[in-house]
C-alpha positions as CSV (number, residue, x, y, z in Angstrom):
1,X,-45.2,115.1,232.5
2,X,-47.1,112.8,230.1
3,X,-45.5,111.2,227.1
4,X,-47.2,110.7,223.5
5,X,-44.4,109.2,221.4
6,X,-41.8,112.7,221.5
7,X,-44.2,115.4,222.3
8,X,-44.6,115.6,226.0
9,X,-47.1,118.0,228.2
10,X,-48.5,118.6,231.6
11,X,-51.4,118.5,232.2
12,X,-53.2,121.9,233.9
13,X,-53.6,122.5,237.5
14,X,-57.8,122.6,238.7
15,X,-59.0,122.0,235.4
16,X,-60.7,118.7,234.8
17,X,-61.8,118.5,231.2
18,X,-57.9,119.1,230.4
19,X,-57.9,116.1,228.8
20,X,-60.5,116.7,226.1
21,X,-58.1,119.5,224.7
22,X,-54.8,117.7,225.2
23,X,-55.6,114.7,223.4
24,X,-52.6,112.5,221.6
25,X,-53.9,113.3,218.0
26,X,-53.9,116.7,219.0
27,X,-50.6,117.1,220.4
28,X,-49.8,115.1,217.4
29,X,-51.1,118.0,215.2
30,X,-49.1,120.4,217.1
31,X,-46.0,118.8,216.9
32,X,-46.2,117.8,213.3
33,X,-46.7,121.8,213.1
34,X,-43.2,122.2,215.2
35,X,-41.2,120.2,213.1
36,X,-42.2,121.4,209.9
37,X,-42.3,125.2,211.0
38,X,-40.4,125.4,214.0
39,X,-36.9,126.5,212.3
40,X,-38.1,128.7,210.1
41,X,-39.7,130.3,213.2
42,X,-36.4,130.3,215.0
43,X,-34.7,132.0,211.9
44,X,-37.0,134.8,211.5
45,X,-37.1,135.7,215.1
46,X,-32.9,135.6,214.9
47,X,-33.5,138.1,211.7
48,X,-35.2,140.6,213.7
49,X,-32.3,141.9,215.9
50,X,-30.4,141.9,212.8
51,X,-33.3,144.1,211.0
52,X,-33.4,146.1,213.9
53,X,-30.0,147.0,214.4
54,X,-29.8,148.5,210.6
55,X,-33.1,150.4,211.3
56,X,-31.2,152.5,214.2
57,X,-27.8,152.4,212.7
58,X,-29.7,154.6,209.9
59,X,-32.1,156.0,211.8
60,X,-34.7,155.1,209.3
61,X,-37.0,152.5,207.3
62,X,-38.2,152.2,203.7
63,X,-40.9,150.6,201.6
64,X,-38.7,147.5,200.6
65,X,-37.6,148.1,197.2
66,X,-37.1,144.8,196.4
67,X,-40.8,144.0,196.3
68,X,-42.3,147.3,194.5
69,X,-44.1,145.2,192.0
70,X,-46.3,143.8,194.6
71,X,-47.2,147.5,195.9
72,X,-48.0,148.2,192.0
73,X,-49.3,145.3,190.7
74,X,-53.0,144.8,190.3
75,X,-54.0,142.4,192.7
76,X,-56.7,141.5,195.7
77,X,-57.3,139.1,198.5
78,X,-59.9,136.6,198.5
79,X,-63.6,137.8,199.1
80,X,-64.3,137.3,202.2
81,X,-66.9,134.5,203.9
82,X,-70.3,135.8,204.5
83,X,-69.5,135.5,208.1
84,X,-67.4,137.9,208.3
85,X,-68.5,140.8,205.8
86,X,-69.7,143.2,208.7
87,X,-67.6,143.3,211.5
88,X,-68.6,146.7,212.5
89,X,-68.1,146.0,216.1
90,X,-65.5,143.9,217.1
91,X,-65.6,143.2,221.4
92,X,-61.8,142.1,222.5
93,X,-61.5,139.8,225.8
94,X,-59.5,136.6,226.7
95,X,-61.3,133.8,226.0
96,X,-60.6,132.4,229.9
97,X,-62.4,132.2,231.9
98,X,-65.8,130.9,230.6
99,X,-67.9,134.3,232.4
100,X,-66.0,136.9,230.3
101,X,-66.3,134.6,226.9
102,X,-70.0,133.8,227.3
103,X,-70.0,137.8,227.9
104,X,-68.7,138.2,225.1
105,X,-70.4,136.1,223.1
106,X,-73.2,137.8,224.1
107,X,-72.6,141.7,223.6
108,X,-74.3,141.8,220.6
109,X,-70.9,142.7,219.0
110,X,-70.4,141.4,215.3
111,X,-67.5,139.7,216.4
112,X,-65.7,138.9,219.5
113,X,-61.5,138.9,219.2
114,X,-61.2,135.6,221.3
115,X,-57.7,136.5,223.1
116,X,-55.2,134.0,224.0
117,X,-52.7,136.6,223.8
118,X,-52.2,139.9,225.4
119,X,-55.4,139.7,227.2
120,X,-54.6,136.8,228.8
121,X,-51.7,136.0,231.2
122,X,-50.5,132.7,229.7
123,X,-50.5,130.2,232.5
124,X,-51.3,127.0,231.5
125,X,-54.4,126.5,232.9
126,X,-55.7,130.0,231.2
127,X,-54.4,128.5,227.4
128,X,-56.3,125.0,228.1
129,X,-59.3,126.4,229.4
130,X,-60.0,129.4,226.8
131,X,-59.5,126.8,224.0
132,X,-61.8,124.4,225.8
133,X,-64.1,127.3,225.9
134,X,-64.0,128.2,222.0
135,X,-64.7,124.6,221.7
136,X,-67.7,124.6,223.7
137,X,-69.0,127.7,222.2
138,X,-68.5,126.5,218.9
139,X,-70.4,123.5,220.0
140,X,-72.9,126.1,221.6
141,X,-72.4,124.3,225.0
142,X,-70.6,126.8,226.7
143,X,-72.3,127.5,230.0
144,X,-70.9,128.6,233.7
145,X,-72.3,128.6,237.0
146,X,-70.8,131.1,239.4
147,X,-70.1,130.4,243.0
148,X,-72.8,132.5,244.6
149,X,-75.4,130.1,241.7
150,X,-75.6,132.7,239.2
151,X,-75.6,131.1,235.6
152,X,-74.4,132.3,232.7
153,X,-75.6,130.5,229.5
154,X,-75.4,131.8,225.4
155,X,-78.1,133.7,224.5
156,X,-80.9,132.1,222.2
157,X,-82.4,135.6,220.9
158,X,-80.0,137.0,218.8
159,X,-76.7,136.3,216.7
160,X,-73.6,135.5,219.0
161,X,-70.6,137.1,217.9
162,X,-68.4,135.0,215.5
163,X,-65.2,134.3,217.1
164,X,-61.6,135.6,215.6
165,X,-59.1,133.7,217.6
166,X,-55.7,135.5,218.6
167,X,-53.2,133.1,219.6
168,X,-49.9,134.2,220.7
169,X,-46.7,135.7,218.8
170,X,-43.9,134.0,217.1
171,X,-41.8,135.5,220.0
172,X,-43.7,133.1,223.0
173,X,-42.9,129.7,223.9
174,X,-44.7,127.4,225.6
175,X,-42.6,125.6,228.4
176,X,-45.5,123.2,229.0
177,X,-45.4,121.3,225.9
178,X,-41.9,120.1,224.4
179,X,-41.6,118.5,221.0
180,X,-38.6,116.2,220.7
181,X,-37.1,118.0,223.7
182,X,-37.6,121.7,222.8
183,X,-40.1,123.9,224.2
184,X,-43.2,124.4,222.0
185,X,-43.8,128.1,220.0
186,X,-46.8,128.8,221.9
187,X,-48.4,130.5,218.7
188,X,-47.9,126.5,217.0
189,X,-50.1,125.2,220.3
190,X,-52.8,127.8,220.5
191,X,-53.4,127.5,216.9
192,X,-53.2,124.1,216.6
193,X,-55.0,122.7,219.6
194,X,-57.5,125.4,218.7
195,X,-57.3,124.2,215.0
196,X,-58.3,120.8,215.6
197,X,-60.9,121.0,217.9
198,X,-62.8,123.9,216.6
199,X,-62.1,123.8,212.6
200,X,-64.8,121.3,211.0
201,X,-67.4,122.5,213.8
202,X,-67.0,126.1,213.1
203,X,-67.3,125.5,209.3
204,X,-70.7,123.3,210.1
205,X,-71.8,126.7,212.0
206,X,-71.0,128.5,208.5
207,X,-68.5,130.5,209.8
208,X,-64.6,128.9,210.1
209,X,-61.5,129.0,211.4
210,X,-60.6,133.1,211.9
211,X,-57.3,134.5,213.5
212,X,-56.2,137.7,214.7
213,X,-52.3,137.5,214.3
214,X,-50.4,139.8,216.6
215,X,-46.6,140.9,216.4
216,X,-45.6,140.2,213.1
217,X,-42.8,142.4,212.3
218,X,-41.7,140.9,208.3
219,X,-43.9,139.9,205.2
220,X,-41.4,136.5,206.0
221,X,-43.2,135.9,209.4
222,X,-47.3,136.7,207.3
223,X,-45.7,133.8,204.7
224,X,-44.9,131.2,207.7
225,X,-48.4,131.8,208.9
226,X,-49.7,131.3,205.4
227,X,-47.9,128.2,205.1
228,X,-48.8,127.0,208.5
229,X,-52.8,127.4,207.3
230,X,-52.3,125.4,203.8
231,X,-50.4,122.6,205.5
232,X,-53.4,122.8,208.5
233,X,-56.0,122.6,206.1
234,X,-55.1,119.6,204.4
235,X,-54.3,117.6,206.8
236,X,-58.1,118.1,208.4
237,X,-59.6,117.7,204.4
238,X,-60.5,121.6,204.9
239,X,-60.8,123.3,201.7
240,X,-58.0,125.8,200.9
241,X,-58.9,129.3,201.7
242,X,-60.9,128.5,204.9
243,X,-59.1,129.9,207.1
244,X,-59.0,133.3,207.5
245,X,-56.6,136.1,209.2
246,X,-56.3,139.5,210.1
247,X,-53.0,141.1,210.9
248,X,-52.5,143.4,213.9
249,X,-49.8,146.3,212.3
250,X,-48.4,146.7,215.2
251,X,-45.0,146.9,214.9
252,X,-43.3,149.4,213.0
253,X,-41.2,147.4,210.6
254,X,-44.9,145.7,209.7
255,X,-46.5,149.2,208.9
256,X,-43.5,149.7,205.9
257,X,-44.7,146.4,204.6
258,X,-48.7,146.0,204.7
259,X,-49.0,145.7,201.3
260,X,-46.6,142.9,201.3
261,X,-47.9,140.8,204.4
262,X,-51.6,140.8,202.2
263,X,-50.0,139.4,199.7
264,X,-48.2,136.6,201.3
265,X,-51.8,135.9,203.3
266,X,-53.9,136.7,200.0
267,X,-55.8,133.5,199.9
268,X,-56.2,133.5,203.7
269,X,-56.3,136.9,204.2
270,X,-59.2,139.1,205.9
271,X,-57.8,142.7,206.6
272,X,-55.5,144.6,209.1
273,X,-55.9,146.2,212.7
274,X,-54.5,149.3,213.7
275,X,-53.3,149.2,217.3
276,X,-51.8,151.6,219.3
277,X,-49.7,151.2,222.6
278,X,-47.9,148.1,220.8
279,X,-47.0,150.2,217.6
280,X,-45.4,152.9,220.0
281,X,-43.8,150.2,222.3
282,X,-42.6,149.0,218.9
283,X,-41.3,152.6,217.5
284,X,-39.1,152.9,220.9
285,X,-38.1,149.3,220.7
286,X,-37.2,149.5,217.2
287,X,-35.0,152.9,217.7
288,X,-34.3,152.9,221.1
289,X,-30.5,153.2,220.3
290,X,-30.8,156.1,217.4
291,X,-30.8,158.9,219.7
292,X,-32.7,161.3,220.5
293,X,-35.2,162.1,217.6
294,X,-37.1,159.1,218.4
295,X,-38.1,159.8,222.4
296,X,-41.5,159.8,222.8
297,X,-43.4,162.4,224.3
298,X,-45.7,161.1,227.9
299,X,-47.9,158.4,226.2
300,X,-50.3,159.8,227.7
301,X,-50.3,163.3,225.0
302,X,-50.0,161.1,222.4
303,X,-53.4,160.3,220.5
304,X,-54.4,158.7,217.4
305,X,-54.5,162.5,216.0
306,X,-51.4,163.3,216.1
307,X,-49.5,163.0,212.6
308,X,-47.4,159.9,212.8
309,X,-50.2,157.9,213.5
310,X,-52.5,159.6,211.2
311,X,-50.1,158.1,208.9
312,X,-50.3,154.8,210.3
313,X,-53.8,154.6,209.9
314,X,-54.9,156.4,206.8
315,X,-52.3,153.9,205.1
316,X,-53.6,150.9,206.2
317,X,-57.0,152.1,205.5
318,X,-55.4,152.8,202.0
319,X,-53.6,149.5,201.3
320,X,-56.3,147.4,203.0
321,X,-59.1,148.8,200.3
322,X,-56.9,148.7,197.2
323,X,-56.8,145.0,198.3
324,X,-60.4,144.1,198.9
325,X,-59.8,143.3,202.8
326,X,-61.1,145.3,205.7
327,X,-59.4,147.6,207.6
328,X,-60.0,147.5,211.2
329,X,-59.6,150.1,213.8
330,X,-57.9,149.6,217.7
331,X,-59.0,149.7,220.7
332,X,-60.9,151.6,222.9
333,X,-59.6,151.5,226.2
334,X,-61.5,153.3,228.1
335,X,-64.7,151.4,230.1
336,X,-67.3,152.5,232.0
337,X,-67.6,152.8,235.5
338,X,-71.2,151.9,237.2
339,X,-70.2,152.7,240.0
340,X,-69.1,156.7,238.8
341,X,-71.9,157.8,236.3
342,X,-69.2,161.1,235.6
343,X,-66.7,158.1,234.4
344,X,-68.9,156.4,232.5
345,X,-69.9,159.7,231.0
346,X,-66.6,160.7,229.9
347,X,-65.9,157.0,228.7
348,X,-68.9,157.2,226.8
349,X,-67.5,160.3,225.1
350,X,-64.2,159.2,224.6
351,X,-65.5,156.1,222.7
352,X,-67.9,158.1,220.5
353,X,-65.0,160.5,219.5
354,X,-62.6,157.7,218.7
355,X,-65.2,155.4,216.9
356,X,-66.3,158.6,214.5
357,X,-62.7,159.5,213.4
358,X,-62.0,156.2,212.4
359,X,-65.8,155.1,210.4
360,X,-65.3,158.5,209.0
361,X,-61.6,158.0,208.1
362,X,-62.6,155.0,206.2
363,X,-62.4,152.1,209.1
364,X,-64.5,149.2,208.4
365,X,-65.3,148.4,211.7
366,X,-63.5,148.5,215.5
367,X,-62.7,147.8,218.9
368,X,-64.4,148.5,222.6
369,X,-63.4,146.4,225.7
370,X,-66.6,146.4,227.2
371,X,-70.3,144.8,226.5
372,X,-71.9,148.5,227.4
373,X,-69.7,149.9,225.0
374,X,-70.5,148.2,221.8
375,X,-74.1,150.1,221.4
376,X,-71.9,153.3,220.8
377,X,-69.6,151.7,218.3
378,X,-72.4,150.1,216.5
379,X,-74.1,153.2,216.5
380,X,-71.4,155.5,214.9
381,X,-70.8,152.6,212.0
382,X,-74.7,152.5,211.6
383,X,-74.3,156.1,210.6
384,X,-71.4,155.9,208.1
385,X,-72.2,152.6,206.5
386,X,-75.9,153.5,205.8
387,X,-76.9,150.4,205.4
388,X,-73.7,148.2,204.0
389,X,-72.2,145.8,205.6
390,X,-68.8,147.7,205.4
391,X,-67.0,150.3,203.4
392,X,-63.9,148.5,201.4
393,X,-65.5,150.6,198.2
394,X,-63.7,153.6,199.6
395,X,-60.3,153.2,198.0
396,X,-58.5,156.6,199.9
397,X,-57.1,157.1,196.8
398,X,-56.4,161.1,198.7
399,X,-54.0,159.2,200.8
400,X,-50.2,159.6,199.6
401,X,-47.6,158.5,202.8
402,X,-44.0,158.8,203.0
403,X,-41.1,156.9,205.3
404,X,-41.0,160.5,206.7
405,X,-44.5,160.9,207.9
406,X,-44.6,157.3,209.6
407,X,-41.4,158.3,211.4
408,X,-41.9,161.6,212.6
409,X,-41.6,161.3,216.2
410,X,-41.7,164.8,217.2
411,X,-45.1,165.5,215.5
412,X,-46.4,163.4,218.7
413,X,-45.3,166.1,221.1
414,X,-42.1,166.5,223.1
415,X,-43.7,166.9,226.4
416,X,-41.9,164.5,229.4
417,X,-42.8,164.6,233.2
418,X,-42.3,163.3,236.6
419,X,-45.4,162.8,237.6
420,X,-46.5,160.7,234.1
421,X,-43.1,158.7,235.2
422,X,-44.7,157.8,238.0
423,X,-47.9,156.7,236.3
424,X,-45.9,154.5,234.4
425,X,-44.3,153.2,236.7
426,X,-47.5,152.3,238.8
427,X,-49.4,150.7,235.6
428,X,-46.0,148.8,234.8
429,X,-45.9,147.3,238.5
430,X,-49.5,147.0,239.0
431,X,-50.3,145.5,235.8
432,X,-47.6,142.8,235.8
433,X,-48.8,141.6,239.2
434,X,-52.0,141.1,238.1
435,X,-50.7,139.2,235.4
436,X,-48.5,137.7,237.4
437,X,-51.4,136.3,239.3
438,X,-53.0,134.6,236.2
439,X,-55.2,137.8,234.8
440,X,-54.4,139.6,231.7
441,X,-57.1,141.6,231.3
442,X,-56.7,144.7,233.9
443,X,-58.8,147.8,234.8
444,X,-56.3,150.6,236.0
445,X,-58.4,153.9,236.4
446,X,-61.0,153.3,234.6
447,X,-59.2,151.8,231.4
448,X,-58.9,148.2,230.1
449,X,-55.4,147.2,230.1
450,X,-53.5,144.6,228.9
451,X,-49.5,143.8,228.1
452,X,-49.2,146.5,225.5
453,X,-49.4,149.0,228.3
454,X,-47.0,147.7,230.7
455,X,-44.6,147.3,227.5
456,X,-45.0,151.0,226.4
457,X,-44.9,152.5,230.0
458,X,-41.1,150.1,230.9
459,X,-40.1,151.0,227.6
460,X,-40.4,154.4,228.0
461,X,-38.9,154.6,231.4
462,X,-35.8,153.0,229.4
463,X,-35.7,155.4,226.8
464,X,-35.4,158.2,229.0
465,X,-32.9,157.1,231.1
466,X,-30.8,156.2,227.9
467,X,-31.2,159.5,226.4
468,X,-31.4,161.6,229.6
469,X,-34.2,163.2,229.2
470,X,-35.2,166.4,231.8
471,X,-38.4,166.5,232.8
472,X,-40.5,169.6,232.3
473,X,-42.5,169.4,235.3
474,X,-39.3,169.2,237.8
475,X,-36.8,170.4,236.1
476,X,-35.3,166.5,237.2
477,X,-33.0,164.5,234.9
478,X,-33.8,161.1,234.0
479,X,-31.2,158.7,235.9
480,X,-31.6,155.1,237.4
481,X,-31.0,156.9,241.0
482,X,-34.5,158.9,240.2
483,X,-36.3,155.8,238.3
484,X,-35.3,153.5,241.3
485,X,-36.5,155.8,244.0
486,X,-39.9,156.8,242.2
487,X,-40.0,152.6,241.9
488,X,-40.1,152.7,245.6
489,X,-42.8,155.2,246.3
490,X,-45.1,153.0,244.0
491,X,-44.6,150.3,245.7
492,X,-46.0,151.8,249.0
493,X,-48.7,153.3,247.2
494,X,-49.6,149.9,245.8
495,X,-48.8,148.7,249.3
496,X,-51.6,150.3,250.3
497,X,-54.1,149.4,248.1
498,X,-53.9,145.8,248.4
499,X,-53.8,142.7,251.2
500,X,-50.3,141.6,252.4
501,X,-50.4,138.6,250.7
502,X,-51.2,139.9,247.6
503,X,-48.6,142.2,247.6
504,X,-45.5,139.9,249.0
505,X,-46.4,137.1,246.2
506,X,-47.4,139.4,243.3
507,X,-46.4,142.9,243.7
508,X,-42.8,142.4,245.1
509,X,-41.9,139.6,242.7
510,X,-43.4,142.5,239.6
511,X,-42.0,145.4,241.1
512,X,-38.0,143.6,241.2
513,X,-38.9,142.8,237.0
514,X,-40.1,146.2,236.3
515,X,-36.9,147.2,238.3
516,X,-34.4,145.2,236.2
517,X,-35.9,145.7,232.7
518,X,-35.8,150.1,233.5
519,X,-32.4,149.9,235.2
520,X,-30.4,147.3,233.0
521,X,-28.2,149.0,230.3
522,X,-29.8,146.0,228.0
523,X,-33.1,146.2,227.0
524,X,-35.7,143.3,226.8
525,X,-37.4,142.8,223.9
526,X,-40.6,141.7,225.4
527,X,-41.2,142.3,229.2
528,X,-43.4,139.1,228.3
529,X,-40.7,136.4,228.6
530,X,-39.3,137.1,231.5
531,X,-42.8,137.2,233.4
532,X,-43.8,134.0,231.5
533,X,-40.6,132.4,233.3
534,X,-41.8,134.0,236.6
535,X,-44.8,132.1,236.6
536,X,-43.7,129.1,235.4
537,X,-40.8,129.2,238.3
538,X,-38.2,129.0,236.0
């Protein structure tokens, strides 16, 4: 553990240039951030449970009436930069290790969502290194040479993507860096290491600091972040404004207050994302205790068509235009397969499908989570933006969306089986152990997974053992005897599929998680924490 004055960190295992990143004016930066934001971050966090609770007491939300003058008042965000007017195409990937950002990079994508969150599993060595890489690329230095010689280098012949950095939620810590003995919010490192290395570069490159911020759940937790940027750019000499940040609605609380967490970002602001397994992890999180109304069909039925979440998203188109910011679309998991030219057909269908609902909903742009994929997305924005670099000029004003709509469970199927149990249950094991290993970024059966889907697939597992729900396909009741032995027949099948090693020092430490987070009578907010403490050996 190394010392400068009270912040103390460790320094990465394997990674040399450690020490470029984790320099004392930088750690100084980050804990000046702690101190001066750290207790509000503790008190909003303690507010959520208390939110929460209320939310399933009632067994519903409302648009806050407390702040209706900033839903009716006649107000915009700032324009946005000209780097980041078309973002069309947006390719998602952690930004560690240096292959998959220089990939990225690369794509040909109008931007690349840099993730340091659910993308990547947050050992320390991943954090250092993907903000050593931004640096690099920022510096346009990046390069990587693979073990077999192959080098991978950015590419000279077109634009690279710009970069929109997501660090990680208010929720994480970070154990390897304590300020004056706590542990560090790991959202106040990976912005601020990032921050400080990359800021004055970036704006030299005539683009700028940009963040994706994930897991807000209050217009309280958009205002910390706001405040976080002001008191960041002055202290570099950065001109007010430059940074910029789009908000992931993904949480259910967030979605009653969009309006509300653009204005508290208006002078930083640069549009909202609409996700998907996180909002319905969310939505059985939020109500997991207000009976049985809110169980969620197999996630697996529920698509981005189905009325609750064509609520979701036609609202944030709404709100996002009648604010001058851009409204992005989520992701599309699906990737192809080279290996399986059926696969890769089927992906490339699936993408199209998604892509064209939401550029002809009003989208301004989206997500793929793979470089062969972002010809498709391009190509299905090309034909809706005819020309423009987006499409905030559409206002929706059709759009009219009531606390009913966005909580309408049921119109998202009622449909719960076995065999999807099982699925779960395999994804949830095999995903963590990956993760577990020091890789967030997972294909499963020919989809691109990362935390949200282990969250949604335990959480749903939870749900229906609280609520007992009867599978259709069996005719078998939900109960920790049936979750528990289903448990053990994915372990063998995962058994099989992987070496012993593998399996004794990843799978069996997941597995025993995934166990206690179905089976407790407590739920876990995130299954994130208490993985994070697994591979930190706490």
């Amino acid at each position: 553990m190394t010392t400068t004055s009270t912040v103390e960190h460790t320094l990465p295992e394997d990674l040399e240039r450690a020490g470029e990143i984790l320099t004392d004016e930088a750690l100084q930066f980050v804990a000046e951030l702690h101190r001066r934001f750290g207790p509000r971050r503790t008190e909003l966090l303690g507010a959520r449970e208390q939110h929460r609770r209320r939310a399933a007491e009632t067994g519903t939300l409302d648009f806050l009436p407390e702040t209706r003058e900033i839903r009716e008042g006649d107000w915009k965000v700032a324009p946005a930069p000209p780097a980041l007017q078309d973002r069309r195409v947006e390719m998602t990937g952690p930004a560690s290790p240096a292959k998959m950002a220089i990939n990225a990079l690369n794509s040909g994508a109008k931007v690349w969502l840099a993730d340091l969150e659910d993308a990547s599993s947050p050992t320390w060595h991943n954090q250092v290194d993907g903000i050593l890489n931004l640096r690099d690329a920022a510096r346009g230095t990046l390069s990587f040479t693979s073990p077999e010689g192959k080098q991978y280098a950015l590419r000279q012949d077109a634009p690279l993507a710009v970069v929109v950095t997501r660090p990680r939620g208010w929720h994480l810590p970070e154990h390897n860096v304590t300020v004056d003995g706590q542990p560090a919010s790991g959202a106040l490192v990976d912005f601020g290491l990032h921050f400080f290395h990359t800021a004055k570069v970036l704006i030299d490159n005539g683009h700028g600091p940009y963040y994706y911020l994930p897991k807000l759940e209050s217009a309280q937790e958009a205002r910390l972040w706001n405040d976080v940027f002001t008191f960041a750019e002055e202290h570099l000499g950065i001109e007010h404004g430059t940074v910029r940040a789009t908000v992931l609605i993904e949480t259910i609380p967030a979605a009653f207050q969009m309006e509300e967490i653009l204005w508290e970002l208006r002078e930083h602001a640069s549009g909202l994302n609409a996700g998907r397994w996180d909002y319905l992890f969310s939505i059985i999180k939020y109500f997991r205790d207000a009976g049985e109304r809110f169980v969620l069909a197999d996630r697996s039925t529920i698509t981005m068509t189905a009325p609750l979440m064509r609520a979701y998203t036609e609202l944030l188109v709404k709100t996002c235009h009648r604010r001058g910011a851009f409204a992005m679309g989520g992701m599309a998991a699906v990737i192809p397969n080279r290996r399986d030219q059926e696969a890769t057909e089927a992906a490339f269908a699936k993408v199209r499908a998604d892509k064209t609902r939401e550029a002809q909903d009003g989208f301004d742009g989206s997500w793929v989570a793979h470089p062969d994929l972002v010809p498709t997305c391009r190509e299905v924005f090309d034909g809706v933006l005819d020309g423009r670099p987006n499409q905030v000029d559409r206002l929706r004003e059709d759009v009219q969306v009531s606390p009913e709509q966005l909580l309408d469970v049921p119109s998202a199927g009622r449909v719960s089986t076995q065999q999807e149990l099982a699925a779960n249950l395999y994804v949830a094991v095999r995903y963590t152990a990956v993760w577990l290993s020091g890789n967030g970024a997972v294909a499963i059966h020919n989809l691109m997974e990362d935390a949200a889907t282990a969250e949604i697939s335990r959480s749903q597992i939870w749900q229906q053992i609280r609520n007992g729900v009867v599978y259709e396909d069996t005719g078998n009741t939900a109960t920790r005897e049936l979750v528990a032995e289903e448990l053990r027949r994915q372990q063998e099948v995962l058994r099989a599929e992987v070496d012993q090693e593998s399996f004794e020092s990843y799978f069996e430490p997941a597995a025993r998680l995934i166990a206690d987070l179905v089976l407790d009578e407590e739920y876990v907010d995130f299954l994130t924490l208490p993985a994070y403490d697994l591979i930190e050996g706490r």
